[in-house]
Structure formats: C-alpha cells, structure tokens
C-alpha positions in Angstrom: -58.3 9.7 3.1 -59.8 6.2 2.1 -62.6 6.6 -0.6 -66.0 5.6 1.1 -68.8 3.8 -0.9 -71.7 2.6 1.2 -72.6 6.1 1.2 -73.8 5.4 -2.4 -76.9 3.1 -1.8 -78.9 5.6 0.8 -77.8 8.4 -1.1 -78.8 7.3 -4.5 -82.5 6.9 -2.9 -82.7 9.8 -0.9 -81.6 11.8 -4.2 -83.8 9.1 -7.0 -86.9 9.9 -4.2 -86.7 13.6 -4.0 -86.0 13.8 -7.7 -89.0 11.4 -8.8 -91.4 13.6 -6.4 -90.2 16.4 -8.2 -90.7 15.0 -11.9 -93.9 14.2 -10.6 -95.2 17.4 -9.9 -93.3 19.0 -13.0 -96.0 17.2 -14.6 -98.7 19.1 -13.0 -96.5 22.2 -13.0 -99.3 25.1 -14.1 -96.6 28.1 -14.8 -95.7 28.8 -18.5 -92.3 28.7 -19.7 -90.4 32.1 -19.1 -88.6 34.3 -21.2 -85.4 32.2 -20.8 -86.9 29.2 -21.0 -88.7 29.6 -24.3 -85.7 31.2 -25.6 -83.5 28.3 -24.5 -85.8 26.2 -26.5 -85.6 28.7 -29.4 -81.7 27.8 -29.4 -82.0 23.9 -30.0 -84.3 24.7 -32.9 -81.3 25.9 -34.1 -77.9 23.9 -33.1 -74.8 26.1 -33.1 -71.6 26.5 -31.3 -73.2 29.9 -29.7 -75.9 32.1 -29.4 -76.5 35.8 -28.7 -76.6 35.9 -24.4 -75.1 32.4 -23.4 -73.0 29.4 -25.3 -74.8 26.5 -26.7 -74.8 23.5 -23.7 -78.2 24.4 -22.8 -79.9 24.9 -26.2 -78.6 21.3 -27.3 -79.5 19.6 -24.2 -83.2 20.7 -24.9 -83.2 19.6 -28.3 -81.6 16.5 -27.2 -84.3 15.9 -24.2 -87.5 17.1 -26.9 -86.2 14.8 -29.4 -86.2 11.7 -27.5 -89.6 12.5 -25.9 -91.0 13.5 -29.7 -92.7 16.2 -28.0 -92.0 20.7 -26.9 -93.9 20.4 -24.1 -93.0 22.5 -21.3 -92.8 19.7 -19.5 -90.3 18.1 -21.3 -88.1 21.3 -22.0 -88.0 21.3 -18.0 -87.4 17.7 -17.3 -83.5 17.7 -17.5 -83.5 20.5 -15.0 -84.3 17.8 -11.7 -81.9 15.3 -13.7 -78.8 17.3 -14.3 -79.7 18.5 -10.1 -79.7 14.7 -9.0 -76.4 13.9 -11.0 -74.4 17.0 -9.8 -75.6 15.6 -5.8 -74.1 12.2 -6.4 -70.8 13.8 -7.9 -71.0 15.8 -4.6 -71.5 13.0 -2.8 -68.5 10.8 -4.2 -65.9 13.7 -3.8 -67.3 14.0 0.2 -66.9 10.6 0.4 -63.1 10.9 -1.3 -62.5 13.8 1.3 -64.0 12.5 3.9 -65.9 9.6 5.3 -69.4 7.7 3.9 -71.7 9.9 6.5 -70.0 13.1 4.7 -71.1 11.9 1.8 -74.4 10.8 1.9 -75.3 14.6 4.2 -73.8 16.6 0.9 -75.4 14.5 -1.5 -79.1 15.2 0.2 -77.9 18.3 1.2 -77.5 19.9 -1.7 -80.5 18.4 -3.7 -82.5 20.5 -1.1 -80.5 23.5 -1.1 -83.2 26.2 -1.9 -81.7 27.2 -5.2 -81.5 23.3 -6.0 -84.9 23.2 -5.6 -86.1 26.5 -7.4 -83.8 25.8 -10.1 -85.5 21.8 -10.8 -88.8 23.9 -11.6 -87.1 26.1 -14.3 -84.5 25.0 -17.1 -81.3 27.3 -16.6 -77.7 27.6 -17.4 -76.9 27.2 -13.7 -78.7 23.7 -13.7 -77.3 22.5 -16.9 -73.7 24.0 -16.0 -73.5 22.5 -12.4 -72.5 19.0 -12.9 -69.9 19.4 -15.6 -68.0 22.2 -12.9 -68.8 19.5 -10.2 -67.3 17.0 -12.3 -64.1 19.4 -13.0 -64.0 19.9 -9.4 -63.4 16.3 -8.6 -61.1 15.9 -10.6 -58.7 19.1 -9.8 -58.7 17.7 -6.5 -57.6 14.0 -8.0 -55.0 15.8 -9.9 -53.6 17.4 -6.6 -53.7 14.3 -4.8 -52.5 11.8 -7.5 -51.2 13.3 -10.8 -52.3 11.5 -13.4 -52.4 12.4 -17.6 -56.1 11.3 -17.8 -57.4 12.9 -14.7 -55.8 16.2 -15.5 -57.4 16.3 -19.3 -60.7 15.1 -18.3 -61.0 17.7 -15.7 -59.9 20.0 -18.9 -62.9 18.8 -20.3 -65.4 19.0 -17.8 -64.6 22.5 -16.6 -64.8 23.1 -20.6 -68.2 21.8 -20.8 -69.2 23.8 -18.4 -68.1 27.1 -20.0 -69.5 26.1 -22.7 -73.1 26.1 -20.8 -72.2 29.6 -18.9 -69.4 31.9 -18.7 -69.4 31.7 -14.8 -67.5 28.2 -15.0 -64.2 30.5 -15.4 -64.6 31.4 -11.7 -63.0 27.7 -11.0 -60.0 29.0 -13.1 -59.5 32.0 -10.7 -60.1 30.1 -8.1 -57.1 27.6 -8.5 -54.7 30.1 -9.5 -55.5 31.4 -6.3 -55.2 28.6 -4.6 -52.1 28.2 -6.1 -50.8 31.3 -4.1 -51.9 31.0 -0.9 -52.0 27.1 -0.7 -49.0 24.9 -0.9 -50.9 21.5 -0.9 -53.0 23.1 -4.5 -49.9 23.6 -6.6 -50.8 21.3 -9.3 -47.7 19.5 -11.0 -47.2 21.8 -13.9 -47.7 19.0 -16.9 -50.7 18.4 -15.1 -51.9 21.9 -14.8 -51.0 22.1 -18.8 -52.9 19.4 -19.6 -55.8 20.9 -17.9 -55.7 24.3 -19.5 -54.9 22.7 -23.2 -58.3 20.4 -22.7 -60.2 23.3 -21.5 -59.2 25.3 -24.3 -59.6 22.6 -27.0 -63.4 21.7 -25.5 -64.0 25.6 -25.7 -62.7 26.5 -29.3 -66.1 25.8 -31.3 -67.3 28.9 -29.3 -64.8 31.0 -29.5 -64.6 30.1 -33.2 -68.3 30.6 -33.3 -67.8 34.4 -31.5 -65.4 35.5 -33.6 -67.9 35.2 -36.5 -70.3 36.7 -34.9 -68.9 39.9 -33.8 -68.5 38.6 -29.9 -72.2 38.4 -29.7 -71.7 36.3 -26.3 -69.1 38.6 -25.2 -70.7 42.0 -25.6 -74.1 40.2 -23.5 -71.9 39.6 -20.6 -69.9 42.7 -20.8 -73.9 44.3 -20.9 -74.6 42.6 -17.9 -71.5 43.5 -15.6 -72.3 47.7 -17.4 -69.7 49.4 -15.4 -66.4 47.7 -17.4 -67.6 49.2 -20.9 -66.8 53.0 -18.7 -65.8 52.7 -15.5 -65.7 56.0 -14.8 -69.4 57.2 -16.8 -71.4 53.8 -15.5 -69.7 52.5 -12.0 -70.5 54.0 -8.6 -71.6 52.8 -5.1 -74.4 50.8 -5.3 -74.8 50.1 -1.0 -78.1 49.4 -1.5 -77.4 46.9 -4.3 -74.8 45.5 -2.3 -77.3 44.6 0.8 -80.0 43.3 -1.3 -77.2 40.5 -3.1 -76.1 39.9 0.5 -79.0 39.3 2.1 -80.2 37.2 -1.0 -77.6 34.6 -0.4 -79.3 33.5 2.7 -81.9 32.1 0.7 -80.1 31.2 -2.2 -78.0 28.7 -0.1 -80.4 28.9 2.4 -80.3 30.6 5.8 -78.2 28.1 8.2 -75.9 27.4 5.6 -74.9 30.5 4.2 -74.6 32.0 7.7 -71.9 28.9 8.6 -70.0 29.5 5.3 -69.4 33.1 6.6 -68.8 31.5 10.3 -66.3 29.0 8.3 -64.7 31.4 6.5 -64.2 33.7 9.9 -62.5 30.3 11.1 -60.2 30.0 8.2 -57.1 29.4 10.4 -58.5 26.6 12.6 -59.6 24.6 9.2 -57.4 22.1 7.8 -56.1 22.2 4.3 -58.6 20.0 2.3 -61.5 23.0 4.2 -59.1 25.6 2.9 -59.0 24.9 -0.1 -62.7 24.3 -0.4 -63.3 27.4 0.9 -60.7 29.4 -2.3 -63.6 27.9 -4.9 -66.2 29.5 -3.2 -65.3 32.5 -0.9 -64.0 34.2 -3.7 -66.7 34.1 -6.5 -68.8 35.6 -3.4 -66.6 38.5 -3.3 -66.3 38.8 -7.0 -70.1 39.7 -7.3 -70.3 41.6 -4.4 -67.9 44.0 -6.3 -70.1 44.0 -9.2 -73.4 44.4 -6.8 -71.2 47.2 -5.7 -70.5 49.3 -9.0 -73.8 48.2 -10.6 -76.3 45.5 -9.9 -76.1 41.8 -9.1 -78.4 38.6 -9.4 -78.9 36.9 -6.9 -78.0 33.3 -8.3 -74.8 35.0 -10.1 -72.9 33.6 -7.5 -74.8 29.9 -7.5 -71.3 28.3 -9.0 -70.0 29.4 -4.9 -72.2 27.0 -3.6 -71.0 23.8 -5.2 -67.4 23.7 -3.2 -69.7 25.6 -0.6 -71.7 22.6 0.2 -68.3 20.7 0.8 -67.5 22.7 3.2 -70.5 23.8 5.4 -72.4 20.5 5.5 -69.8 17.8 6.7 -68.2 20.9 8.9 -72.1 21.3 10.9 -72.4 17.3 10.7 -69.1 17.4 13.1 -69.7 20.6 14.8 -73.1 21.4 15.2 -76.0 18.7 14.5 -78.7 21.2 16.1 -77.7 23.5 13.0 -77.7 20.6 10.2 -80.8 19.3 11.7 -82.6 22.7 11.4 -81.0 23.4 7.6 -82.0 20.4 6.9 -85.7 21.4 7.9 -86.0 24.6 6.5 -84.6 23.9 3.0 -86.9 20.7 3.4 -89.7 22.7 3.6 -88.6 24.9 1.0 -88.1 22.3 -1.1 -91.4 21.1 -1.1 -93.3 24.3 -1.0 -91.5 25.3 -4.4 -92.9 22.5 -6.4 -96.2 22.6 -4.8 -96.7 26.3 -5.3 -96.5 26.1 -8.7 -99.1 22.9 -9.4 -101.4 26.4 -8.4 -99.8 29.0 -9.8 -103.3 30.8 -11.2 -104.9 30.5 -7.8 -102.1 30.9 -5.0 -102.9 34.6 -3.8 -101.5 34.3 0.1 -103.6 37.3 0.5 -102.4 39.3 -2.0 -104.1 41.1 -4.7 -102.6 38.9 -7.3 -101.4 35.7 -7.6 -98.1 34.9 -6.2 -96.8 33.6 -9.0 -98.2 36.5 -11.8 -95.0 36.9 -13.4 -95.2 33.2 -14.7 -99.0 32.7 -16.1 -100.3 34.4 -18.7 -97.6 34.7 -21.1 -99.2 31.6 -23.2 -102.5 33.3 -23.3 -101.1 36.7 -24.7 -99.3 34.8 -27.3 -102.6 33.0 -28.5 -104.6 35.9 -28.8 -102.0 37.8 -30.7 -101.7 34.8 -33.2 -105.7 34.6 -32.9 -105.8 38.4 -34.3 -103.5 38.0 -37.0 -105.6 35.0 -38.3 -109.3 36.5 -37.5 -106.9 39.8 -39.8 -105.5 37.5 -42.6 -102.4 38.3 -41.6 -99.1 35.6 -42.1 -96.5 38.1 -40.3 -95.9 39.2 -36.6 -93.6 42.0 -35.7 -93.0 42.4 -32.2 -90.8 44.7 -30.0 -90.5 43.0 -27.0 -88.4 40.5 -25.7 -90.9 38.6 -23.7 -93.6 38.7 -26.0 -91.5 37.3 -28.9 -89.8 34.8 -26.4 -93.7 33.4 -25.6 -94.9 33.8 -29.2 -91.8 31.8 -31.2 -92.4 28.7 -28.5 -96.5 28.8 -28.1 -96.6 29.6 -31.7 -94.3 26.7 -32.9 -97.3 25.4 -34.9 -98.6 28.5 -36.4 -99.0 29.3 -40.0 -97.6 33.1 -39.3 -94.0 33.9 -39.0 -92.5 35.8 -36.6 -90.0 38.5 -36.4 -88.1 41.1 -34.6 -88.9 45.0 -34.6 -85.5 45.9 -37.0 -82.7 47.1 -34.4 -80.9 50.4 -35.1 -77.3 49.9 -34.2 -76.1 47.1 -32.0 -78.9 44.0 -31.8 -80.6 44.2 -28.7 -81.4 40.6 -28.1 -81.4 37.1 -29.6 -84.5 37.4 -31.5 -83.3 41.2 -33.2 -79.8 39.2 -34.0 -81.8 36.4 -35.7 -85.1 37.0 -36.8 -85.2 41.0 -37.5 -87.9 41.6 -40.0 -86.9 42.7 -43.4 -89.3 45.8 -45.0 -91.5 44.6 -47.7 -94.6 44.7 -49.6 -96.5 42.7 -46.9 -99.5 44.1 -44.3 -98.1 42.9 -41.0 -99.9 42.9 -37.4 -97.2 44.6 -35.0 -97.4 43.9 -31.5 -95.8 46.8 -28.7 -96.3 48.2 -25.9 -99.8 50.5 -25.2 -97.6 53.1 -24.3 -95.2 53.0 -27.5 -96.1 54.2 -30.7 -96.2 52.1 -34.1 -93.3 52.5 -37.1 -95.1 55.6 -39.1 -98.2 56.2 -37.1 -99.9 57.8 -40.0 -100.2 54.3 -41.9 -101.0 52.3 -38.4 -103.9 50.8 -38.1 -105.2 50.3 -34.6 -106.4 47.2 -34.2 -107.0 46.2 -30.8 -105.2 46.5 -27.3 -104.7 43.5 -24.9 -104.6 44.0 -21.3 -104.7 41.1 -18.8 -106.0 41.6 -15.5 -103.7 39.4 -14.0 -100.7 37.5 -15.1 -97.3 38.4 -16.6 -98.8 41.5 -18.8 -100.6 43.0 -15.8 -99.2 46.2 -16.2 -97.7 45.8 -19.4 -100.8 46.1 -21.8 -100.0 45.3 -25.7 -101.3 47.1 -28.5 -101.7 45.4 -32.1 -101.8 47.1 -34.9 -102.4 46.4 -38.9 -98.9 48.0 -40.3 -97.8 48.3 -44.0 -94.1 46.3 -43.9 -92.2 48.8 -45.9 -92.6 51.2 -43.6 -90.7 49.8 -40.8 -87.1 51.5 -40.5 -89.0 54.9 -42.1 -88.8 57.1 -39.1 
C-alpha cells in the first residue's frame, strides 16, 4: 500500500504531549529506585559486553543518559524510560502508516504510548523499555525486506533485532516468529540472501556478548535458564501450574489492557477472515503468548514476559477496532487513558496514597533509601569502612544511595554457584577487618559466637515492612568459617 505521512505531524504531538506530561511528573516522582533499577545503574558504573542476569543495552544507556545530565539522580536513571516509549510509538506509527493508511497510523502511534504497560513501564527504567524500539525498528524492516528485498534493509534489520537482544534475551521471540511465518505464510518467505544477511548482522551485532558469556561461565545464560526452572530437570521441577497459568492470563488484560487484549484473542479466533499483512502480524505476537503460557504452565510466569507480543499486537488490534468497532477503540482508548494518567500521578504520592488500606499502596517502592542511610549511618556512628550484606535488595539500595559513601560494600561470599550480580562481583574477601553485616532478623550472623549485635531496623511501613534487618559488628576473617 502507499506509505502515508501526514499521520506524522498529530502523532508526533499527541506522543511529544503525553511524553513531556510524563517527564514532568517523573520529576516529582516520590518512589525510590527498585532493585532493578539501582542495579541497572550499578551496570553502567561498570561498561561491559554483559552482566550477571541481562546483556549490557540497558546498563550503557544509563551511563550514557547520567553522563550527559552530570548527575545519578533517580530522575535521571528514569528519564530514557518515556523517551525510548515515545520513539518505539512513532516507529509504530510509520510501519501502520506503510501497512495501512495515515488514520492507522496516527491510532497505533497514541495507542500504544497509552497502552497500560507503556505507561507503567515510563515510571520505571527496564529491559522491556529500552529493548522495545530496537525490535520495533527490526520489525519494520522484516516487513520491508518481504515487500522489497533490498541488501541494506535486510542487514539493518540484522542489526536492530541485534540490538535488541543485546538489551534482553526476549528479542529472539522475533526469530521464531518468522521461521514460523515462514511455514504457514507464503507472502513471509524472505528471499534467502536476504534472510542471510539478516541472520549474519544479527549475529555479528550479538558476538561481544556471547564472547563476553563464554568468559564468564554463561553467567547470562544460567539467569535465564534460573528463571524458566523446569528446563535444568524437566522431570524433578516441571508440573501443572493451572493456577499459574490463570493468573498470567488474566494479567494480560491489564498488561495490554482490557479491550485490547480481549480483541487480540477475538482476532486471533478470526484468523481465516484476516488478510495476509493481519496474519502475519498476528505470527509475531500470538505465538510469544503461547510460549509463556507453557512456561506459566510448568512453573511460573511474569506478567510483562510476554510485553515483546504487544508490539506486532498493537498493529493488529488497533487499526482492526478503528475499522470494525469505534465503540471498542473509543472505550480502550479511555480506559488506558485513565490508566495512563493515574500511574504517574500515583507515584508523585507514593508515602501517602493508602486507598483505605493499612499501608500505602505503593509500600514496596519507599523506604528502600531510608534503610540504606541508616545502615551506612551505623557503620559510621561504629567506625566501620566495610558493609557485608546478604540480601539482594538491600545491596541493590545500598551500592546506588551509597554512591558517595566512604564505606565499601560487598556481597555475603556465595558457596557454589553466585547467586546474584552483586555475589558475582563484589563478594567480600575474609580479612583482618571489623565489618558491620547487614541480614535478615530472622537469619543468623557468619560465627555467631564473635557477632556482635548491634542494632535491628524495622520499618513500619515501606519496602522492609516485614523484612526487619539486623546489623551486626563481625570480625572479617570469620566469614566462610561455618
């Protein structure tokens, strides 16, 4: 079909206004950064081709973002999150205007920068956000390869869907995708230079991380094989997980939000009254669905594991209800709206916003700053220069909020495999020292005949509500003596 543009003027304001309202309230944005944020940030302290639970893209695009703005504010660790959302709607928006007319265009381009997870997902920097317009990206141009074969299409796709591997894993879902759409789709059989091209600049654009796992005993590797549990031993760790399965199911309604979702399934029931170009939308994103419901099925499932659905998704749902079924757009439209505000607005009160409850809404994302400065707090009113800590969130908080400290920080020392990034990296070597160690109330100290108690922290609200820490003054040879 003819390529569209004056979709591009409204669409570029609708997306500029919804994203500058965001920045704006980012910047009154109360929550503290959370584990995977502050250990995102941890990573650009650090460039490298990899890191322990995800490849580099989203550790260097902090340190890139921080460096310009001279400053680790949370703020500023968050800030590409809205940008890297705005860019992947306009690349929406041109391949919906390639597909199918300017109107098309301009719905998927607002569309998705107010799909629920979109807007959840500009609050909080993740390797969905930053991965998103790279596979977008590759996505426009496989379908410019398809349509008109071309040597410098086919490699920067390569490229793009390389980039976004090397943000998350999840980008190889497109690979899958279009070798199935290969089988059951005539018009997606690629020209094979074309389809070579592609696979040699994806695997070029990847090496540095698979050079960088193969030093580092497939550190990124064994995470995701942790996180899917059953493959390791199928018959020990997988079984029928029903309830598992519902709870993924039913999450996708708000993931993608409730009209939408519910006309994806209504689309894909259709699949025989679509025409190609909806088919073959519909082979990127059906099946990534039905991949995690398999693993929701053996084991367990997040709901945003299958976020990468939602990108082809959006292609297909919203111009299909803008032809269909206007009372449905109209009413997505107003529901993710809503949601789209409320997210940002909920969090410029995150302390305060109780909705009746007995703690704030938002508990899981305050307090984790304050814990951190009265840990570093106690190790100066002790004269202490070393932290050990056994927990993953506490050392995630106390690296970032203690960036400026005079102590240094380590990991309790693993036994066997490294349990996280911080054990990998930063695992305390025994030594002459006194060090204040930080656990659990409810675990006990590396030889408790030599720990000192010092003092026990527990929040009455916040992230550490019901996870009280206990510090304690600890001779450092001791840790690894059982």
């Amino acid at each position: 079909m003819a390529e569209a543009t004056p979709w591009l003027r409204p669409a570029l304001f609708g997306v500029l206004a919804i994203t500058a309202l965001r920045i704006a309230l980012l910047t009154l944005n109360r929550t503290d950064l959370f584990v995977d944020e502050a250990q995102y940030w941890l990573w650009g302290q650090e460039l490298a081709f990899g890191y322990y639970s995800k490849p580099p893209m989203i550790g260097w695009v902090i340190r890139a973002m921080t460096t310009l703005a001279g400053s680790d504010a949370a703020f500023w660790v968050r800030l590409p999150a809205p940008l890297f959302h705005a860019a992947t709607a306009l690349i929406l928006g041109s391949v919906a205007a390639r597909l199918f007319d300017a109107r098309a265009a301009l719905v998927v381009a607002i569309g998705y920068v107010t799909l629920p997870m979109v807007a959840l997902g500009s609050l909080l920097i993740s390797t969905d956000t930053v991965m998103f317009p790279f596979l977008a990206a590759a996505l426009a141009g496989y379908l410019r390869v398809l349509d008109r074969p071309a040597a410098v299409s086919a490699v920067l796709t390569g490229v793009a869907l390389g980039l976004a591997f090397l943000t998350k894993y999840a980008a190889v879902y497109y690979l899958i995708s279009a070798g199935l759409a290969a089988l059951i789709l005539p018009g997606a059989r690629p020209d094979p230079k074309g389809a070579v091209l592609i696979l040699a600049a994806f695997l070029i654009t990847i090496s540095p991380n698979i050079g960088w796992n193969i030093a580092n005993g497939f550190s990124t590797v064994q995470h995701t094989l942790d996180n899917a549990d059953w493959v390791r031993a199928p018959a020990d760790r997988a079984a029928l997980n029903l309830a598992g399965l519902a709870e993924f199911f039913a999450s996708q309604f708000a993931v993608f939000g409730p009209v939408l979702f519910a006309a994806l399934l209504i689309a894909a029931l259709r699949w025989r009254s679509l025409g190609p170009t909806m088919r073959l939308l519909l082979v990127f994103s059906l099946p990534i669905i039905v991949i995690v419901c398999a693993q929701a099925l053996l084991s367990r499932a997040y709901a945003n594991w299958a976020a990468t659905a939602y990108l082809a998704g959006s292609l297909v749902v919203l111009p299909w209800l803008m032809r269909h079924n206007r009372v449905w757009l109209i009413a997505s439209f107003t529901i993710n709206g809503a949601i789209s505000l409320i997210f940002p607005l909920a969090t410029t009160v995150a302390d305060t916003l109780y909705l009746g409850q007995e703690q704030p809404l938002l508990q899981r994302y305050i307090g984790r700053d304050e814990m951190s400065r009265e840990i570093l707090k106690a190790a100066d009113d002790n004269g202490l220069g070393i932290i050990v800590a056994s927990d993953r969130d506490v050392l995630a908080d106390l690296f970032y909020t203690g960036r400026d400290h005079a102590a240094t920080i380590y990991a309790l020392p693993p036994k066997g495999r490294p349990p996280h990034h911080y054990a990998l990296k930063f695992p305390y070597r025994p030594g002459p020292d006194r060090v204040l160690y930080v656990a659990r109330a409810t675990e006990p100290p590396p030889c408790p005949g030599l720990a000192e108690p010092l003092a026990q922290i527990a929040p009455g609200t916040g992230a550490y509500r019901r996870f009280p820490q206990a510090l304690f003054l600890v001779p450092g040879d001791c840790f690894g003596v059982d």
